[in-house]
TIVO-500944 format. One record per atom (N, C-alpha, C): residue in one letter; atom name; y, x, z. Coordinates in steps of 0.2 Angstrom, whole numbers, plus 5000, padded with zeros to 4 digits. Layout:
REM TIVO-500944
  res  atom     Y     X     Z
    a    CA     Y     X     Z
...
//
This chain:
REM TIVO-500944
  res  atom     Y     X     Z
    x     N  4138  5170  5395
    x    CA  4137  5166  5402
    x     C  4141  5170  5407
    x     N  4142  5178  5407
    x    CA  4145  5180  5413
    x     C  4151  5181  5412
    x     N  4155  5180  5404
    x    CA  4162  5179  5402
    x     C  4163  5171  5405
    x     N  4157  5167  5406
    x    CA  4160  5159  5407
    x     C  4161  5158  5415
    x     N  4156  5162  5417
    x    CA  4155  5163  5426
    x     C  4161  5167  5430
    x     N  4165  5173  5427
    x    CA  4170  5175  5429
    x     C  4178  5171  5426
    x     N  4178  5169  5421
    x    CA  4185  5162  5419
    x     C  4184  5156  5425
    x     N  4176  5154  5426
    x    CA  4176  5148  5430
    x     C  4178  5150  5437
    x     N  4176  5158  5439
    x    CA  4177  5158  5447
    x     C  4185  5159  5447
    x     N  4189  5164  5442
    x    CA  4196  5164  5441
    x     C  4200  5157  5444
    x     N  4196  5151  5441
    x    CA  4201  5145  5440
    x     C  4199  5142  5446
    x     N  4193  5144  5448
    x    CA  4191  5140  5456
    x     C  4198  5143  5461
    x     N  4197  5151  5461
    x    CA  4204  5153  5466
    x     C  4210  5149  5465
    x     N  4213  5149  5458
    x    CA  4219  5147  5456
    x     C  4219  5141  5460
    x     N  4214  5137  5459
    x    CA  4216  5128  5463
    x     C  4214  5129  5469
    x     N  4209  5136  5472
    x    CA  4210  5134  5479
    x     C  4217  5135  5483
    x     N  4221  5142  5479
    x    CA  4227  5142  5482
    x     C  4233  5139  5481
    x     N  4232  5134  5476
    x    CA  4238  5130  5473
    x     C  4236  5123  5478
    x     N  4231  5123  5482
    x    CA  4230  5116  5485
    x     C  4230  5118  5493
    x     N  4234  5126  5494
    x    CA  4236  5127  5501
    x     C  4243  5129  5501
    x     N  4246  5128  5494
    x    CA  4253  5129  5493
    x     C  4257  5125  5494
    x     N  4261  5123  5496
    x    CA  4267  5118  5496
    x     C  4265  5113  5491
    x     N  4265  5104  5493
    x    CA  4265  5099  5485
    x     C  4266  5102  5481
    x     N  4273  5103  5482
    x    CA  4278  5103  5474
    x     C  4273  5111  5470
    x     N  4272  5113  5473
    x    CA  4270  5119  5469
    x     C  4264  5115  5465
    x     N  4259  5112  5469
    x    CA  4253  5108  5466
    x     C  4255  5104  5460
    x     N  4261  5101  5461
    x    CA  4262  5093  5458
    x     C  4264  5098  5452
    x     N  4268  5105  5451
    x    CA  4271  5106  5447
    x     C  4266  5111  5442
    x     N  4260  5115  5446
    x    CA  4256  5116  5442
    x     C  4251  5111  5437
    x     N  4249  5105  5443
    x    CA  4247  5099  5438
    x     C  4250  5098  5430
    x     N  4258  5098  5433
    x    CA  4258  5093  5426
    x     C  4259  5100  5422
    x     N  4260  5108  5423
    x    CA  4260  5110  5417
    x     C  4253  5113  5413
    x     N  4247  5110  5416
    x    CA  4241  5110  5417
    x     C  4237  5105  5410
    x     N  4241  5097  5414
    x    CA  4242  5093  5408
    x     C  4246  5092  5404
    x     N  4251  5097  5404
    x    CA  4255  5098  5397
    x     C  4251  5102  5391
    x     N  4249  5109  5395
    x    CA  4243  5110  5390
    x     C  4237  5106  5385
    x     N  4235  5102  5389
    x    CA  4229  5097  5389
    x     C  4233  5091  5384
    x     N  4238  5088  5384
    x    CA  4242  5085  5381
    x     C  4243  5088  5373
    x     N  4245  5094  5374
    x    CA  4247  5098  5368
    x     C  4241  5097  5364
    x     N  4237  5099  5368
    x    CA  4227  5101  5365
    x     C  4226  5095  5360
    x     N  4226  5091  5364
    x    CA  4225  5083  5362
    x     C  4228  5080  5354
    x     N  4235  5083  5358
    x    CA  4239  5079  5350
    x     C  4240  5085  5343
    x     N  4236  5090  5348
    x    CA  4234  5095  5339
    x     C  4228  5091  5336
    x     N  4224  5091  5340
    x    CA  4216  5091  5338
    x     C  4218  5084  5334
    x     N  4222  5077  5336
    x    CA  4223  5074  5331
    x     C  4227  5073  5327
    x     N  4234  5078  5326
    x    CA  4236  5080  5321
    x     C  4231  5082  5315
    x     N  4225  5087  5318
    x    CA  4223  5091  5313
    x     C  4218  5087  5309
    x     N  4217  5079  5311
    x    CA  4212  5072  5310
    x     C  4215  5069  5306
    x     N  4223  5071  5303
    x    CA  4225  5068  5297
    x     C  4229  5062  5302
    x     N  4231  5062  5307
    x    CA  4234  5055  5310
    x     C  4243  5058  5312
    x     N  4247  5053  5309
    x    CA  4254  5055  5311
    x     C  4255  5051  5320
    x     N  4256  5056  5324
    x    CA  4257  5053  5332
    x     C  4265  5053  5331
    x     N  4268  5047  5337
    x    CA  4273  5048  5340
    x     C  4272  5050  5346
    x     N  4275  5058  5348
    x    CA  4272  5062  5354
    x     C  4279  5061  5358
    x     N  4285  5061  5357
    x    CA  4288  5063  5362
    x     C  4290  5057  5368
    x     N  4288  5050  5367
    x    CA  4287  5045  5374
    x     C  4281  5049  5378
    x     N  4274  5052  5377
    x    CA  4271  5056  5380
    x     C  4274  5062  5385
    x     N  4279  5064  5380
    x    CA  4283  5069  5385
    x     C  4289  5069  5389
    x     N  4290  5064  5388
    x    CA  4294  5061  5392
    x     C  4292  5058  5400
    x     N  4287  5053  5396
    x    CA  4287  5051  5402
    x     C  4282  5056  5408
    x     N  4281  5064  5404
    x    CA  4278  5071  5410
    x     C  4284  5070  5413
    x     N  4290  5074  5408
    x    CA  4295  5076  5414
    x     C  4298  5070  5418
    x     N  4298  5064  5419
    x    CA  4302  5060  5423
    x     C  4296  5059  5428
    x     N  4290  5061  5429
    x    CA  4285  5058  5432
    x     C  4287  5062  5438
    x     N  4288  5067  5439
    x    CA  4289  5071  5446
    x     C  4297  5069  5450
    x     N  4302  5069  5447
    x    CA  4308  5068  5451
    x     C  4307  5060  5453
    x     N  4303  5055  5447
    x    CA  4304  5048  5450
    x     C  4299  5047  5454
    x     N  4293  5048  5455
    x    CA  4288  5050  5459
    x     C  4292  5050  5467
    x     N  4297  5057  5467
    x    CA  4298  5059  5472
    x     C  4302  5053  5476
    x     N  4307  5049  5471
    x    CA  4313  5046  5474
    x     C  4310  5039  5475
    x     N  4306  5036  5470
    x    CA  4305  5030  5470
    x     C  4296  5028  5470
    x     N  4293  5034  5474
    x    CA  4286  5032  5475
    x     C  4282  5030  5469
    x     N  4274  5031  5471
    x    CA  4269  5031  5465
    x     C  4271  5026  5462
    x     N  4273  5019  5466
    x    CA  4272  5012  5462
    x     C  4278  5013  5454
    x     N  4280  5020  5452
    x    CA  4284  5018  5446
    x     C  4281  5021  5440
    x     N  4274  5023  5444
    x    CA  4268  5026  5436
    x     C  4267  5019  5431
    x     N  4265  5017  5433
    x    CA  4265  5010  5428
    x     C  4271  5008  5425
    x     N  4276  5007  5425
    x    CA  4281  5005  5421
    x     C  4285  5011  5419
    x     N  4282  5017  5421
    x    CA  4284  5024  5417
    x     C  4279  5023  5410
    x     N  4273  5023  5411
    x    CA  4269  5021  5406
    x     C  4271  5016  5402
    x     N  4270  5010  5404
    x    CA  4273  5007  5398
    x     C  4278  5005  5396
    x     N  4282  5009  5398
    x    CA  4289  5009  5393
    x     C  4288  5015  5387
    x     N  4283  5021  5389
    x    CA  4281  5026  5386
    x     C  4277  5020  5380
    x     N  4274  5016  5379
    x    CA  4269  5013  5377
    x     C  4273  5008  5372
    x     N  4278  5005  5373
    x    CA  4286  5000  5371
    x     C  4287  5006  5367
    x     N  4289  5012  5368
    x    CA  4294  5015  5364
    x     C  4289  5018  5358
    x     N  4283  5018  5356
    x    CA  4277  5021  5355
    x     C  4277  5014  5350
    x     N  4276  5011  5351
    x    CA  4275  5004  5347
    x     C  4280  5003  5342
    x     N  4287  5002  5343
    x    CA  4293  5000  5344
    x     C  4295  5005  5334
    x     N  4293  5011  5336
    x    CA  4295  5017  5331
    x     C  4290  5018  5327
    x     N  4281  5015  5329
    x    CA  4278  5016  5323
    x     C  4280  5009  5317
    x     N  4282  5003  5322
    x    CA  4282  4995  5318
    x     C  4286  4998  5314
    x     N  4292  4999  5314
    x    CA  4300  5001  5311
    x     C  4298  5009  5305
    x     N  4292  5009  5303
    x    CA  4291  5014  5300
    x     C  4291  5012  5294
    x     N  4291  5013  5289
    x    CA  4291  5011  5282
    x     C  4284  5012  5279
    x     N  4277  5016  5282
    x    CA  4271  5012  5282
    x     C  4269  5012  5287
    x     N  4270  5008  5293
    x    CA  4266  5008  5299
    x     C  4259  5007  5300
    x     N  4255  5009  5302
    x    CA  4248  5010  5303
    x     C  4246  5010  5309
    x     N  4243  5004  5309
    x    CA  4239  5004  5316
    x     C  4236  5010  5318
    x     N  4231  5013  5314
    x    CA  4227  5020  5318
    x     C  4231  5025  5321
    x     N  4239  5023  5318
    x    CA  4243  5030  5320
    x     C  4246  5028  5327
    x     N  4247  5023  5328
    x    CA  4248  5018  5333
    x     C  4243  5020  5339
    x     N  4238  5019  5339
    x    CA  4232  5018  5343
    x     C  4231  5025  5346
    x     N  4230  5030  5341
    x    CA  4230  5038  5341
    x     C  4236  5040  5346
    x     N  4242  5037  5343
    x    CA  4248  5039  5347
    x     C  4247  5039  5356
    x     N  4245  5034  5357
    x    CA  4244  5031  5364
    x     C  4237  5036  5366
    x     N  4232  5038  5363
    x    CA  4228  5043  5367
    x     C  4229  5047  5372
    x     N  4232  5052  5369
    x    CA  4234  5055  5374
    x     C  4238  5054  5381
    x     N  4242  5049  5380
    x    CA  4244  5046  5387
    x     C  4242  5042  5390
    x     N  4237  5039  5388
    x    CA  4232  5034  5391
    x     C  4228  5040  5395
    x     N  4224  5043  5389
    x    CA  4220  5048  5394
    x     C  4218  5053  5395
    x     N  4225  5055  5395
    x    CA  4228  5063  5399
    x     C  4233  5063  5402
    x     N  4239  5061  5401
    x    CA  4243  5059  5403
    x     C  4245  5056  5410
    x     N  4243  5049  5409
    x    CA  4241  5045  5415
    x     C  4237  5048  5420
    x     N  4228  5049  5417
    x    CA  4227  5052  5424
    x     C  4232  5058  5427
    x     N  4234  5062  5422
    x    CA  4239  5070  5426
    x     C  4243  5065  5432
    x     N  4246  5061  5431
    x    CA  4251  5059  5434
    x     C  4250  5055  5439
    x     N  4242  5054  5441
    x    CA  4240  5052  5445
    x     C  4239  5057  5450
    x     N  4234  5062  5449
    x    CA  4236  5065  5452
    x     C  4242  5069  5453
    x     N  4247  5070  5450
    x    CA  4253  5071  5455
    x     C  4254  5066  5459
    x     N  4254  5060  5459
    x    CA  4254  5058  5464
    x     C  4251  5059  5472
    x     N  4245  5062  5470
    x    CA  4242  5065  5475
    x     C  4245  5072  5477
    x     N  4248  5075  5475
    x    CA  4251  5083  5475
    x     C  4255  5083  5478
    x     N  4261  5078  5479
    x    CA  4266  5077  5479
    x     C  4266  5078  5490
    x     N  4263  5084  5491
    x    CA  4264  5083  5497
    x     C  4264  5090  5499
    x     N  4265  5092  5506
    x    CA  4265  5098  5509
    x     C  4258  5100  5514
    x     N  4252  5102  5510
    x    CA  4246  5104  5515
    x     C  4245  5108  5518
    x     N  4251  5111  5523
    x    CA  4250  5115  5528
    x     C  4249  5110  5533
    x     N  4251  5106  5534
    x    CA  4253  5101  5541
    x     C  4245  5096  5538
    x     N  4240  5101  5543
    x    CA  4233  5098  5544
    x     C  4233  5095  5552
    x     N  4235  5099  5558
    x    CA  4236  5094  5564
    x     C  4244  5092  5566
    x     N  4245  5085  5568
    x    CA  4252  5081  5568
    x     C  4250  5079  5575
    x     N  4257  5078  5577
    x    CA  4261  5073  5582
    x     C  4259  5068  5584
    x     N  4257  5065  5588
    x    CA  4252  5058  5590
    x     C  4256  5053  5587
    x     N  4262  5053  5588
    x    CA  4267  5048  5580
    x     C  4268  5051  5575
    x     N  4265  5055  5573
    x    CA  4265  5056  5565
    x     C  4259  5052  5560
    x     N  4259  5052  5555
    x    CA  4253  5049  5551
    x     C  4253  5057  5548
    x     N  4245  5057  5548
    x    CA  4244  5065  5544
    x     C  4242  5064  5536
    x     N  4248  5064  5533
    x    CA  4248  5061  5526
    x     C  4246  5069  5524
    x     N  4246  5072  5525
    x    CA  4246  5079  5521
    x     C  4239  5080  5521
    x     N  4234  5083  5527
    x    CA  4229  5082  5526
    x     C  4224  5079  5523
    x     N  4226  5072  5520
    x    CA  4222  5068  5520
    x     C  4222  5067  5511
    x     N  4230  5070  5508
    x    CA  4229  5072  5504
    x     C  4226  5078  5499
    x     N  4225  5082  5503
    x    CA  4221  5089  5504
    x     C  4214  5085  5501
    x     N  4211  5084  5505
    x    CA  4207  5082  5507
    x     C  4203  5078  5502
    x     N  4207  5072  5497
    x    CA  4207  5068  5491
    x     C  4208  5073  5484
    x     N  4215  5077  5484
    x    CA  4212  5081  5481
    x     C  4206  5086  5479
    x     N  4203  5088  5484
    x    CA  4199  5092  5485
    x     C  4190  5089  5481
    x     N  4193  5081  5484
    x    CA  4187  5075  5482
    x     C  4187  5076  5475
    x     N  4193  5075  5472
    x    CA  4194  5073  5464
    x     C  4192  5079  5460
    x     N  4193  5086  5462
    x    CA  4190  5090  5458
    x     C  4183  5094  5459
    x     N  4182  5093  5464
    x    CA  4177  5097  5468
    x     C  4169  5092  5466
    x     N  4168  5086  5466
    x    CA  4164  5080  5464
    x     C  4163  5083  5456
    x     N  4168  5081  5451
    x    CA  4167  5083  5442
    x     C  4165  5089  5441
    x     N  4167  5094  5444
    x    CA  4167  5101  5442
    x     C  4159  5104  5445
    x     N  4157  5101  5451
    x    CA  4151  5104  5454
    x     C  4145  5099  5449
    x     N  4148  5093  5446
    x    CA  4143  5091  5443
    x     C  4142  5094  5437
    x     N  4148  5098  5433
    x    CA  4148  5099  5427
    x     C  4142  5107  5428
    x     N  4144  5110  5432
    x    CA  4139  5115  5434
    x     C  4132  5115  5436
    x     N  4130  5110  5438
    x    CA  4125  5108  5440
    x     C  4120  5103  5436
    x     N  4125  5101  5432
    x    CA  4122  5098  5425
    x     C  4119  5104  5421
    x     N  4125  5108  5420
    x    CA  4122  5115  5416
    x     C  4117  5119  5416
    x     N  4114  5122  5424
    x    CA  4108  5125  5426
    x     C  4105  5119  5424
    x     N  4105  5114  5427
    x    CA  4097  5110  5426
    x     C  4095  5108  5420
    x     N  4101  5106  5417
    x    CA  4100  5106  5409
    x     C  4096  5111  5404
    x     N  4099  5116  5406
    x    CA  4097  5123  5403
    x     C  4089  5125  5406
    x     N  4087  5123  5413
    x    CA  4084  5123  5415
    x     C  4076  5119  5413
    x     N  4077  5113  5413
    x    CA  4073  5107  5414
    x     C  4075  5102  5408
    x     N  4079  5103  5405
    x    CA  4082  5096  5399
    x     C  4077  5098  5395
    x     N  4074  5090  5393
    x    CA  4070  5090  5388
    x     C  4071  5084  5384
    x     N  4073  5077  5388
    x    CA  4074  5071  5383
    x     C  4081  5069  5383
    x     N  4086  5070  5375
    x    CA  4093  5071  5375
    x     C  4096  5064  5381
    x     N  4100  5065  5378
    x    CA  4107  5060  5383
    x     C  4111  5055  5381
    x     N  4116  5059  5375
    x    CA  4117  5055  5370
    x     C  4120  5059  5363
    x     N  4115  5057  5359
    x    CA  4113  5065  5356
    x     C  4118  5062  5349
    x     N  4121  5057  5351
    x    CA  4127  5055  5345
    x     C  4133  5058  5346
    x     N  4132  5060  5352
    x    CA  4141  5062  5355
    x     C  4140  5070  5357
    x     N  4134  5073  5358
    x    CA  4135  5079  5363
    x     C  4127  5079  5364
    x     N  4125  5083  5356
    x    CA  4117  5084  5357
    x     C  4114  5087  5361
    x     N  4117  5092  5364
    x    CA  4114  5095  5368
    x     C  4115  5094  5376
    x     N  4117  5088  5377
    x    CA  4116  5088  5384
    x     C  4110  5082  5386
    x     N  4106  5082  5393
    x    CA  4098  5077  5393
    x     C  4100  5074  5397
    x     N  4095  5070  5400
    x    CA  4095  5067  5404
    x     C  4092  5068  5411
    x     N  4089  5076  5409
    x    CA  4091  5079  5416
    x     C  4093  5085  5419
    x     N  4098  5085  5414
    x    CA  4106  5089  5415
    x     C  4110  5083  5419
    x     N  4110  5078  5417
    x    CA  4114  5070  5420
    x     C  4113  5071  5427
    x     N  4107  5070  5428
    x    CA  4102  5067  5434
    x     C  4105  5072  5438
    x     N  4104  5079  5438
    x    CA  4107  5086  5440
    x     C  4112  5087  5443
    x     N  4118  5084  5438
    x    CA  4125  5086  5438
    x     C  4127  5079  5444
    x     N  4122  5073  5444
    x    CA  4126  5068  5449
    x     C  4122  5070  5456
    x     N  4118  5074  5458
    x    CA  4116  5077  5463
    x     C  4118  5082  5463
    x     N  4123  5085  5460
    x    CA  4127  5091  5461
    x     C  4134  5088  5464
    x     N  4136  5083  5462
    x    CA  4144  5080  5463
    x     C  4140  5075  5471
    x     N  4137  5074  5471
    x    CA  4135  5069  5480
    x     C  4134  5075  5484
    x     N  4131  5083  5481
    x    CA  4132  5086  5486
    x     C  4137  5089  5488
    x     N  4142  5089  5484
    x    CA  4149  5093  5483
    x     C  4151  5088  5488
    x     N  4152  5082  5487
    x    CA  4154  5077  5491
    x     C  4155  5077  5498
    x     N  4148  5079  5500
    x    CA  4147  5078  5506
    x     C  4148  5084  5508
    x     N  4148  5091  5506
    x    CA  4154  5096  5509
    x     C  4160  5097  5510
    x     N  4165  5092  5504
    x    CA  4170  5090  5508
    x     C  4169  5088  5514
    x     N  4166  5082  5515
    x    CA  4166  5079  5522
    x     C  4165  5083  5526
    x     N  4159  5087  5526
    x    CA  4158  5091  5532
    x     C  4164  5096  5535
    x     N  4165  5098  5528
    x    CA  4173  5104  5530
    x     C  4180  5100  5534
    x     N  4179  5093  5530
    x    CA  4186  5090  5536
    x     C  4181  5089  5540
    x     N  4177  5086  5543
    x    CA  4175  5085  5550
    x     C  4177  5094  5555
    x     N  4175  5101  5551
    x    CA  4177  5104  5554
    x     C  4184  5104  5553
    x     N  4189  5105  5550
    x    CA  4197  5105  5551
    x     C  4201  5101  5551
    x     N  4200  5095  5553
    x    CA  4203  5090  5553
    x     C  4204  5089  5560
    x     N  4209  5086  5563
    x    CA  4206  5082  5570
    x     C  4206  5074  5569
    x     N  4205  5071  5575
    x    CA  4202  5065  5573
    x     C  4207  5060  5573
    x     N  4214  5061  5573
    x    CA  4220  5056  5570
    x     C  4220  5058  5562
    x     N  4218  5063  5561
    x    CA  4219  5064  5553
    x     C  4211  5062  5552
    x     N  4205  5061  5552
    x    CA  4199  5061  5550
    x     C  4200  5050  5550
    x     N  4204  5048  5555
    x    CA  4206  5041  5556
    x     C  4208  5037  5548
    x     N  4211  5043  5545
    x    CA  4214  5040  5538
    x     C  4212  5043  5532
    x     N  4205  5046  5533
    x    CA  4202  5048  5529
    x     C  4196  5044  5526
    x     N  4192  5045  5521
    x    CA  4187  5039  5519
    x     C  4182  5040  5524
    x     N  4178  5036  5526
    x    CA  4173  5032  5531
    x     C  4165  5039  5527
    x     N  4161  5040  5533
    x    CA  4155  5045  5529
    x     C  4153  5043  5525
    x     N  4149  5035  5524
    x    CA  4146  5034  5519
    x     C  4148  5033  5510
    x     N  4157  5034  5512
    x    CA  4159  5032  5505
    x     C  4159  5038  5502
    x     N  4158  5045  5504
    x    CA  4158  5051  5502
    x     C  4152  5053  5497
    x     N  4146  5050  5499
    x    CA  4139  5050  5494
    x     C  4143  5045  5486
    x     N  4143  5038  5490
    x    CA  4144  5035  5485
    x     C  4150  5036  5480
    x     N  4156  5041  5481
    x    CA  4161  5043  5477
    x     C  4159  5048  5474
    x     N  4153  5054  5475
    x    CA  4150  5058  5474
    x     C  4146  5053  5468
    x     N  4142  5050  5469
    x    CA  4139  5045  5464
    x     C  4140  5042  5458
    x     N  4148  5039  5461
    x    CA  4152  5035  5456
    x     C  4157  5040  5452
    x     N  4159  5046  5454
    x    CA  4165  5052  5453
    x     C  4160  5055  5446
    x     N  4153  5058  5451
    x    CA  4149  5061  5445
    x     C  4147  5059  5438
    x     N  4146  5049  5437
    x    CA  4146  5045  5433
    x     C  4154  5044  5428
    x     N  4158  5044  5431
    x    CA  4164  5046  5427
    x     C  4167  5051  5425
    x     N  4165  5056  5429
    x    CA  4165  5063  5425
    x     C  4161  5065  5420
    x     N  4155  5063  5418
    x    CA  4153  5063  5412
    x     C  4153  5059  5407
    x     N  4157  5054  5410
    x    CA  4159  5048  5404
    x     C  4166  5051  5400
    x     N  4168  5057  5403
    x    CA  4175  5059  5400
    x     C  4174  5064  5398
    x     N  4168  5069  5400
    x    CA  4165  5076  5396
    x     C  4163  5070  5390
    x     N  4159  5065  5388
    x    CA  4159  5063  5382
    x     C  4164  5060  5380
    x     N  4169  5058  5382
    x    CA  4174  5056  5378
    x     C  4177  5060  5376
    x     N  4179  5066  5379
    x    CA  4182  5072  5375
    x     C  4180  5075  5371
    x     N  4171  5076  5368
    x    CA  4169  5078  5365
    x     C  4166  5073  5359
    x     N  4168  5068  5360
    x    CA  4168  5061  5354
    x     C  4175  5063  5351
    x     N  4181  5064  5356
    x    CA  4187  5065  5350
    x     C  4187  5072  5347
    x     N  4182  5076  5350
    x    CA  4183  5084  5345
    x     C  4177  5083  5340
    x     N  4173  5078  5342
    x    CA  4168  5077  5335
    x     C  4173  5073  5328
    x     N  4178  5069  5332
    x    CA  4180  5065  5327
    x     C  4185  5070  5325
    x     N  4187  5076  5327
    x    CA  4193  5081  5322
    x     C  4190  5085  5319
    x     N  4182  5086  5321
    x    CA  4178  5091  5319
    x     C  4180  5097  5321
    x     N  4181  5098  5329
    x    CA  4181  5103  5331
    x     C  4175  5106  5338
    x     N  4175  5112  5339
    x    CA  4169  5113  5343
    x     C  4175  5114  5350
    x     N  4178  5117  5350
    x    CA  4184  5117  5357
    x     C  4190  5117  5354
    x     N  4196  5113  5361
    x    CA  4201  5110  5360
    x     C  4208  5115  5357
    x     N  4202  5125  5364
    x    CA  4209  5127  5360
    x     C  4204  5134  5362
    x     N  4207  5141  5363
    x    CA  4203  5146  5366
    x     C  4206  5149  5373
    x     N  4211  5145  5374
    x    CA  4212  5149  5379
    x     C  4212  5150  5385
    x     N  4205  5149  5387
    x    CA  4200  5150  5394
    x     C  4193  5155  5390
    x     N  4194  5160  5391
    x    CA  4186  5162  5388
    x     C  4181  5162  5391
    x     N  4176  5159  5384
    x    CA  4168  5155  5386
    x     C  4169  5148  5390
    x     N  4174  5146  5390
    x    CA  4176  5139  5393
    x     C  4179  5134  5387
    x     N  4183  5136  5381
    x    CA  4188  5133  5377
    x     C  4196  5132  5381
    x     N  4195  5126  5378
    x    CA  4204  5126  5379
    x     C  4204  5121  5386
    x     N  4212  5118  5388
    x    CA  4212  5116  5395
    x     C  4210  5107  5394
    x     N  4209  5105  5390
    x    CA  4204  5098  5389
    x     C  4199  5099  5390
    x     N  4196  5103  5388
    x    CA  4188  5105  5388
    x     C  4187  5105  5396
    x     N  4190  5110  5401
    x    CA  4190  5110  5407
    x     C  4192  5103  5411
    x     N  4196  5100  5410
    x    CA  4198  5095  5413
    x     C  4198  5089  5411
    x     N  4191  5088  5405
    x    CA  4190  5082  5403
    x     C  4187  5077  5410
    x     N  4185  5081  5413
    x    CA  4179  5076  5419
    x     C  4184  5075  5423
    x     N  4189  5081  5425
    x    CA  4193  5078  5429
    x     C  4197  5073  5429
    x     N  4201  5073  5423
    x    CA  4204  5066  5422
    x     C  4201  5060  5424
    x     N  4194  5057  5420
    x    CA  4194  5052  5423
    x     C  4194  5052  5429
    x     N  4189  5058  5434
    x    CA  4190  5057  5440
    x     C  4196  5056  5443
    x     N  4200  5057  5443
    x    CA  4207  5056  5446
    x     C  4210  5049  5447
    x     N  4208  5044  5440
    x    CA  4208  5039  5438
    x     C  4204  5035  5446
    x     N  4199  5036  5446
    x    CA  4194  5031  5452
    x     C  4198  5035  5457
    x     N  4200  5040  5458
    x    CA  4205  5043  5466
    x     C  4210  5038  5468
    x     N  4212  5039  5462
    x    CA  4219  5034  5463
    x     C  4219  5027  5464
    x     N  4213  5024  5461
    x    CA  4211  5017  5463
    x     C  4208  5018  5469
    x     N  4204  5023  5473
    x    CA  4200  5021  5479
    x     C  4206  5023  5483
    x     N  4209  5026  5482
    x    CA  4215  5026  5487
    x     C  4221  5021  5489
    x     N  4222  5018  5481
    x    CA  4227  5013  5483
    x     C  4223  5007  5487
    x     N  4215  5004  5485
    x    CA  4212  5001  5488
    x     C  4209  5000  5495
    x     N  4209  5005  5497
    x    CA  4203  5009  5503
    x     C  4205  5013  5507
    x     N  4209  5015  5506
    x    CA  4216  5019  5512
    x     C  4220  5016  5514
    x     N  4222  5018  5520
    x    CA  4228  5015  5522
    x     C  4234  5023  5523
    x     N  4234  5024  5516
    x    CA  4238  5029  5516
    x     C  4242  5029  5508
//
């Protein structure tokens, strides 16, 4: 436990000071974050007996950042599925094609991949400029601020699933995927992400002014993204541990000690990132 507590507080600083660094610095630790996480993935099901076609996955990492830059978010979606065309395209033309290898192929960039690159999209920006120009829009903060949401929400609930779990758990959760987590380790972890929630709020109410708080999300959505973040977040801690039950493995890799590998840590965040990028294309006017 105090090997898990010193690696987690390590990687708390690492992303507080990479979310006061310049975008690109962000956007570029992101993807080689998810390239890790990418790797983890297409070993664990290499080692499941499945032949992947990986490199449309890698591809469509490295072009996500310079086209991102030149030609806005709107070009993740047809970077994807063209990664997805080329993915198809090479397993049909194989001489014994197989759907499972097919299907498996596409994992990893569906759900690892894509969300990473969602979040860079969110990265893609400079958070020093927290107060602007009465004509400026305060895009910088406001993306601070959403990052802050996407990882601060999954990770306070994944700790607070823990204590109470370890604490209080008594009737399992879902004992087919991840026997050892209850149903009030659950309960814990999503009153752990609604409170996280609300301290982001509180903290941009302290450093924001009120042209930048004008483009940030409204109080009440902060509970309920706390609510909805913390439910997704543990929908992707079980999804990540349904594919290492299906490779027969206990962690993705070892290198975080008493944490496993970088899937293992950012299986919650991924999905969350996924509901970011939807609340923000929908719910902001940024």
């Amino acid at each position: 436990m105090k090997q898990r507590f010193i690696t987690g507080l390590l990687l708390t600083v690492f992303l507080a000071v990479m979310l006061w660094l310049p975008g690109w610095c962000m956007a570029i630790a992101t993807l080689t974050c998810i390239s890790f996480a990418v790797h983890e993935m297409m070993q664990a099901l290499k080692k499941a007996g499945h032949t992947l076609v990986v490199w449309p996955t890698w591809g469509a990492m490295i072009l996500s950042i310079p086209l991102t830059h030149f030609l806005g978010e709107r070009v993740m979606v047809p970077l994807v599925g063209a990664a997805l065309l080329v993915m198809a395209v090479q397993v049909l033309f194989r001489k014994e094609p197989m759907l499972t290898d097919l299907l498996m192929s596409t994992l990893p960039l569906t759900t690892v991949a894509l969300p990473g690159l969602a979040l860079v999209t969110l990265s893609m920006i400079d958070p020093y400029v927290w107060h602007t120009a009465a004509n400026d829009k305060p895009w910088h903060a406001v993306e601070v601020v959403l990052l802050s949401v996407t990882f601060a929400i999954p990770l306070a609930g994944d700790m607070a699933a823990l204590f109470v779990g370890k604490a209080f758990g008594k009737r399992k959760f879902c004992p087919a995927v991840s026997p050892k987590k209850t149903v009030e380790g659950s309960l814990g972890g999503l009153a752990g992400s609604v409170i996280a929630a609300m301290i982001i709020f509180l903290l941009s109410l302290w450093l924001c002014n009120e042209e930048t708080r004008s483009y940030l999300p409204v109080w009440w959505h902060y509970p309920l993204l706390g609510l909805a973040g913390g439910f997704v977040g543990q929908m992707g801690d079980l999804f990540a541990s349904l594919v290492k039950r299906h490779c027969d493995l206990k962690d993705y890799s070892n290198l975080f000690p008493g944490h496993g590998g970088m899937m293992d840590r950012l299986d919650s965040v991924l999905f969350m990132a996924i509901l970011m990028y939807c609340y923000r294309l929908f719910f902001l006017a940024v």
